[in-house]
Steps between C-alpha positions, in 0.01 A plus 500: 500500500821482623433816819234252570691174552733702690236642690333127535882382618502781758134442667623092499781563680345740759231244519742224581747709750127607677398109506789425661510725759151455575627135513803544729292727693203275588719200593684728766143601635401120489861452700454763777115386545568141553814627774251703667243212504801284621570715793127534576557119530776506747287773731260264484714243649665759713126570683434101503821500743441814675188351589630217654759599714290638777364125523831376501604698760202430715541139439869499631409749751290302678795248571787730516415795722868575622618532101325917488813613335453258192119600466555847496782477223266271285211805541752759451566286165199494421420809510803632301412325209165569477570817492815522270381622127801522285609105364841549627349608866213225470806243425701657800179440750447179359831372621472611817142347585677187341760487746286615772235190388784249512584644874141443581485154345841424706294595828230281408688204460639528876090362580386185397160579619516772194647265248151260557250826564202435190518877455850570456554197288230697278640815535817310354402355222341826406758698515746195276235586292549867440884484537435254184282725317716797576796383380323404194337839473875652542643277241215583231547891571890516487439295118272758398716793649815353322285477179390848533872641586595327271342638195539888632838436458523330181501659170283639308230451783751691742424844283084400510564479900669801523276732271187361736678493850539165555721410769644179643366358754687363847515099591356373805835347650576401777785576683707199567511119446393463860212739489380342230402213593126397552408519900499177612201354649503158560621301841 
């Protein structure tokens, strides 16, 4: 009896060491699936304001024909970060539609005729909207980024990571004080 409580202790141990790996390993899963959902959420937001821009532009261009130089950055923008993949790219194209948005918003508030168009008004509170939401959507993926770095790096869960590939995951920063600040829309 005694080779078979030791063989009873062995199997109970394995058991437990497998139950908490499987453990460990499923919460990392449930961590990376919830970042990737969170950075689904911030495309989504991302396409909301790509989408608007071109009215935007429109809007101000009507007023503002002399001001080409500032509608061609904010498309040139535009088009940078919709096509930049990588967060640390996508967070680099971000800030420099941002700025280019405030230089468009700058223009606009040169024409009072603008400032009281129905349209543009709309177009304004749609896109306060999205910045909102964004930087919601931003905050909410960072957490669950930091959550997720957080326990690859941490032991024991940092040798589960590493026996399954995990790998941390990047922050969507942005790159100053200045840049991050939400575009401002109102006149």
């Amino acid at each position: 009896m005694g080779s078979l409580g030791v063989m009873f202790g062995i199997i109970l141990i394995i058991v437990l060491i497998a139950s908490f790996v499987v453990r460990i390993y499923n919460g990392l899963i449930k961590l990376r699936i919830r970042s990737e959902e969170a950075w689904s959420d911030i495309n989504t937001q991302l396409k909301r304001r790509y989408d608007l821009i071109p009215n935007l532009v429109e809007s101000v261009k009507g007023y503002a024909k002399h001001e080409r130089g500032t509608f061609e950055e904010v498309t040139k923008a535009r088009a940078a970060a919709m096509s930049a993949t990588a967060v640390g790219d996508k967070a680099q194209a971000e800030n420099f539609l941002t700025s280019a948005l405030k230089s468009l918003f700058a223009v606009a508030e040169n024409y009072p005729e603008l400032k009281a168009n129905e349209n543009f008004l709309q177009l304004q509170s749609t896109l306060t909207d999205v910045e909102d939401k964004l930087q919601l959507s931003r905050r909410y993926y960072n957490a669950v980024v930091r959550d997720l770095n957080t326990k690859i790096s941490m032991f024991p869960s940092n040798i589960v990571a590493n026996m399954f590939s995990f790998t941390a995951k990047a922050f969507f920063e942005l790159g100053s004080e200045e840049e991050g600040k939400n575009v401002k829309v109102s006149f």
